[in-house]
Structure formats: C-alpha cells, structure tokens
VOBADO-652461 format. One line per 10 residues: number of its first residue (from 1); their letters; for each residue x, y, z negated of C-alpha. Coordinates in pm, 1 decimal, m for minus. Layout:
residues N
NUM = a = X/Y/Z  ...
//
This chain:
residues 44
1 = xxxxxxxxxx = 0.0/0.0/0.0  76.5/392.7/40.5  135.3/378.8/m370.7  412.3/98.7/m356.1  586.8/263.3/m57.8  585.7/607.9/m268.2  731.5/414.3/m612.9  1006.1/225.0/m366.4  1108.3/529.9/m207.2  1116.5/768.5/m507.6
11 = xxxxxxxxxx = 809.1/981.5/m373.8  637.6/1209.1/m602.5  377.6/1512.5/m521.4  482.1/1878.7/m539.9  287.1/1993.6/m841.1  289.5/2333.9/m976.6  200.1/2254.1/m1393.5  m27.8/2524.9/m1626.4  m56.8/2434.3/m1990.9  m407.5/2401.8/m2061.5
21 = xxxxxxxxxx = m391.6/2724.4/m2280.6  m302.1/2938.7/m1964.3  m618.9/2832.3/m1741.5  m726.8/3169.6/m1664.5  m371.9/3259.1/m1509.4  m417.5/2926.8/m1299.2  m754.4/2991.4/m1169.7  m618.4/3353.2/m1080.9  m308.5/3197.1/m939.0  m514.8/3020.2/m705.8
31 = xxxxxxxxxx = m738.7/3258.6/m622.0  m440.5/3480.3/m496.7  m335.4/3234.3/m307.6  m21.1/3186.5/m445.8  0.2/2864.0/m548.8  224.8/2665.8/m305.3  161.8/2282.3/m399.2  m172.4/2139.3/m603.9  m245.5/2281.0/m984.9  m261.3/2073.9/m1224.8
41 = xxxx = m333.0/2141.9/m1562.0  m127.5/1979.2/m1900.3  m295.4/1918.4/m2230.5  m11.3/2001.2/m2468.6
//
C-alpha cells in the first residue's frame, strides 16, 4: 500500500504545527493564506 511505501522510504507530510492554545492565530493563518503545507493542531 501507499502507507508501507511512505514508512520504507522515510516519507512524512509537510505539516505546519499550532498548539491548541493558539487556534485563533491558525484559523487567521489560514485565512491569509499563508500557510504553506496542512495545519494541524497539538494538544499540549
């Protein structure tokens, strides 16, 4: 499958991360269109 090719081949996404706390500056982030890869957000 795609997911075993990616693990044998050291293939990860680009991922920009926002701590959960900072949600507002990620939704604004995106809505400026300046986030490059996909948001994600990390509970801390």
């Amino acid at each position: 499958t795609m997911l075993d090719f990616c693990v044998r081949h050291n293939i990860y996404p680009d991922v920009e991360e926002f701590p959960m706390n900072k949600v507002n500056e990620a939704i604004e982030h995106l809505e400026k269109g300046k986030a490059r890869f996909r948001i994600v957000l990390k509970n801390e």
